[in-house]
Structure formats: C-alpha cells, structure tokens
C-alpha positions as CSV (number, residue, x, y, z in Angstrom):
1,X,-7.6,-7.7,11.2
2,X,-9.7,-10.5,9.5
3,X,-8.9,-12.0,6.3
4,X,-11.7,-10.8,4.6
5,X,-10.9,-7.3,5.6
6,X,-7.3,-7.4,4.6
7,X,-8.7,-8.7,0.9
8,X,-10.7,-5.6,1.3
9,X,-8.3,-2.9,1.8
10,X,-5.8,-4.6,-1.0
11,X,-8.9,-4.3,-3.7
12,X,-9.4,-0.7,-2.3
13,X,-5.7,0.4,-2.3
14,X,-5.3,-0.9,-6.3
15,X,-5.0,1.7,-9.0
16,X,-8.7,2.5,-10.8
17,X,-8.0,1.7,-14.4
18,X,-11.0,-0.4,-14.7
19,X,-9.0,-3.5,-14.8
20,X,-6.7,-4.0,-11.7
21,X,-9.7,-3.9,-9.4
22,X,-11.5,-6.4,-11.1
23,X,-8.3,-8.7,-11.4
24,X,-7.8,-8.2,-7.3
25,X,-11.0,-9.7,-6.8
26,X,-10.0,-12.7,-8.8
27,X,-7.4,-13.4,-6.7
28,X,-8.6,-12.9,-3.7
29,X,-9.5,-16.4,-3.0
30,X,-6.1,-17.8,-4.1
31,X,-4.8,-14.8,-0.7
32,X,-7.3,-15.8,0.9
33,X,-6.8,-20.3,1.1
34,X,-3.2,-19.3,1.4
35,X,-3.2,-17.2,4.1
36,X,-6.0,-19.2,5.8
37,X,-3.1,-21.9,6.2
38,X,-0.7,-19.5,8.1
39,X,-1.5,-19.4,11.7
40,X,-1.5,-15.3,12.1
41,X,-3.1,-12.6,10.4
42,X,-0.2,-10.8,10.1
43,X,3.9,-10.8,10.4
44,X,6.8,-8.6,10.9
45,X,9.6,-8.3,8.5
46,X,12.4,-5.7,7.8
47,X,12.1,-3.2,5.9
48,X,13.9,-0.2,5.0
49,X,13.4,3.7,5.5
50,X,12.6,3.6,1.7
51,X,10.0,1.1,2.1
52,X,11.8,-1.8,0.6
53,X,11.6,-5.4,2.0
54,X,14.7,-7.0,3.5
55,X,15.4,-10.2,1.6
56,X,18.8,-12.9,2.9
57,X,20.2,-13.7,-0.3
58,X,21.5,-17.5,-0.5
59,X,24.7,-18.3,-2.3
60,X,25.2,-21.9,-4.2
61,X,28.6,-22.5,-2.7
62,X,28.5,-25.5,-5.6
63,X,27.4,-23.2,-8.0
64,X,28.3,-19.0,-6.9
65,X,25.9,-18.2,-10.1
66,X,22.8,-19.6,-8.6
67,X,21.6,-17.4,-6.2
68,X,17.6,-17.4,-3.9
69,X,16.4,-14.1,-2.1
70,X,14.2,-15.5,0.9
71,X,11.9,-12.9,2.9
72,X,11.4,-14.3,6.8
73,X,8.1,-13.1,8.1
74,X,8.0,-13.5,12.0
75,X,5.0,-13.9,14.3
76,X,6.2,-11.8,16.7
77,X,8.5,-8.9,17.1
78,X,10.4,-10.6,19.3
79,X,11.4,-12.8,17.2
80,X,12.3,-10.6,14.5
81,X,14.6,-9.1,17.4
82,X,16.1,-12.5,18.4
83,X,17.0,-13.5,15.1
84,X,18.2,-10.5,13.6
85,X,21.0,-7.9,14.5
86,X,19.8,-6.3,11.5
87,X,17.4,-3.6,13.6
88,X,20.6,-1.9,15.2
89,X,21.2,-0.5,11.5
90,X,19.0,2.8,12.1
91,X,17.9,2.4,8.0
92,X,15.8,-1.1,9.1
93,X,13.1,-1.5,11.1
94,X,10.3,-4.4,12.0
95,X,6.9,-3.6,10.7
96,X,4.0,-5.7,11.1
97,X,2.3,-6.4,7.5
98,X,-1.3,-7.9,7.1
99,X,-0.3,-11.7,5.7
100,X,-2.3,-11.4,2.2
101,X,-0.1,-8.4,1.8
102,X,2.6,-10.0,2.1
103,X,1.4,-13.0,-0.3
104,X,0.0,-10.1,-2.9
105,X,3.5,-8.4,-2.7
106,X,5.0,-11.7,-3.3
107,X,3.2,-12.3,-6.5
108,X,4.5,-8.4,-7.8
109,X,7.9,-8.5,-6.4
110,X,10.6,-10.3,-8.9
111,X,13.2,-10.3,-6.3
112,X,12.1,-12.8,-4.1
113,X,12.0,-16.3,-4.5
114,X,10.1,-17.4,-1.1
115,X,8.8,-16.4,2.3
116,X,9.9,-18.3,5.3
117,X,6.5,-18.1,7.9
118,X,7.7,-18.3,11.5
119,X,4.6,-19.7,12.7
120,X,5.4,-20.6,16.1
121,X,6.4,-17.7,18.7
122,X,10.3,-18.5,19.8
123,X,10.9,-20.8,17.5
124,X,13.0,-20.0,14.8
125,X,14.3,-23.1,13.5
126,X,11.5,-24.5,11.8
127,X,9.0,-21.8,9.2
128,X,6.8,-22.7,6.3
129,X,8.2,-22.1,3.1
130,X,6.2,-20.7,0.7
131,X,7.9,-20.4,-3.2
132,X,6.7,-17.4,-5.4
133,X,6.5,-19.6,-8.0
134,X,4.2,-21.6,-6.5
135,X,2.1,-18.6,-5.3
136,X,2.3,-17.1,-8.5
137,X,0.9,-20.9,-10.3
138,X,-2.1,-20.2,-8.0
139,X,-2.8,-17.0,-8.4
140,X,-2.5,-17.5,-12.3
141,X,-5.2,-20.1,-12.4
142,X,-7.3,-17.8,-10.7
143,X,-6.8,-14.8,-13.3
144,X,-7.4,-18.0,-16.0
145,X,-10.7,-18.2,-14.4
146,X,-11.8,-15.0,-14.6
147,X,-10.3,-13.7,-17.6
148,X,-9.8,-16.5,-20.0
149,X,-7.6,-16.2,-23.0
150,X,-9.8,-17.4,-26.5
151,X,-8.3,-20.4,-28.0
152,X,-7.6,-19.5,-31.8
153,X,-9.5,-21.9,-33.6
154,X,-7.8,-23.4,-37.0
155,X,-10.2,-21.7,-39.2
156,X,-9.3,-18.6,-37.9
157,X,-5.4,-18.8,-39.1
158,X,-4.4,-16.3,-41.5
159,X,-3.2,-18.4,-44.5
160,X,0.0,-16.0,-44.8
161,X,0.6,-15.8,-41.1
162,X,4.5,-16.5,-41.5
C-alpha cells in the first residue's frame, strides 16, 4: 500500500470531532517525509492478543533508574522469527503494520522511546533508529503550522494578572 493511501486510511480511521481530522491532515506530511526515508511500506512487530505493541525495555546497568522501551519493526517476517523466540508465547504474534502507522502510533504512545527499522532483509544487526522525541519535534511543527498559538501582546496583559 502506497504512502499516500496509508495517510488516507489514518485521516479516515480518526474520531469525527471536528478537530482530530483536520489535525491528521497537518501531520500528514511530517508521516509522510518520514516514512518516505524507510525503505518499506510496511513492518512487522509483536503484538499481543490485546492489541498491545511489544516494546524491549533497556536497563542502565550505571544507572538501574533510567530505563528506554525500544519497538523493533522488521522488514520481513522472517526476521521477526529469527530474532525473536518471543512468537512461541501463544499471547504474541507478528503483524505486518503500514509504516505511517507505526510513526502515528509513535507520536500517541508514551511508552516508547524509539523504533529500531530493520531495513535490510536478514540483517539484524544494523536498523535505523528513530527517537519519539524526535518524531514528536516534527510533527509538533507541523500542528504549529496549521494551528498557531496567538502571541499575547503586552497591551493585552491584565494589570492584576498575579
């Protein structure tokens, strides 16, 4: 499935309140050049029966407190198979997920820090890391665009503000 159609079905699947639509469309081309820099339109990852993504959670042996949760998106289900023993739990399975859904779910989902792209079939050890923070940078200056906040302008002040 094409980018453009992927964009598509995310702006069709978002709640009508008259607002969420119109701020899908605004990020659409921050998806959009993101995903147009991953090699494949779409990735496996794990995910439970209820739905929920699989995230490895990394551990700070320096510092136990500081923790990152890291989705891996794979290019192919066999690799998804070859790196994980994770599908012989019955409450996991590999499901392919269009990649601006992934990068939209990113944006929503507090629990992950980044996504590790397995670009190239077989090859696990090397993946482009994308940070939600970064993502989320992006997409904000997007919604900036297309919704701007006013600047309150000194006049305006109330006098007895505090």
């Amino acid at each position: 499935m094409d980018l453009d159609r992927q964009i598509e079905l995310l702006i069709d699947g978002a709640p009508n309140d008259g607002r969420t639509p119109q701020a899908m469309r605004a990020i659409a081309p921050a998806l959009k050049l993101l995903a147009s820099q991953l090699q494949h339109p779409q990735y496996y990852v794990l995910q439970t029966l209820d739905e929920a993504w699989v995230l490895t959670t990394f551990t700070n042996s320096e510092q136990p407190q500081e923790t990152k949760h890291i989705l891996y998106a794979f290019s192919t289900l066999q690799d998804i198979t070859t790196y994980t023993s994770t599908l012989k739990d019955p409450d996991v399975m590999a499901i392919p997920v269009p990649v601006t859904h992934i990068l939209f779910q990113m944006v929503a989902m507090d629990t992950v820090d980044s996504a590790i792209f397995f670009e190239t079939p077989g090859n696990l050890s090397e993946g482009i890391q994308l940070r939600r923070e970064d993502l989320q940078s992006l997409v904000q200056s997007y919604l900036e665009q297309e919704f701007p906040i006013p600047k309150p302008s000194p006049g305006n002040i109330p006098p007895n503000i505090a």
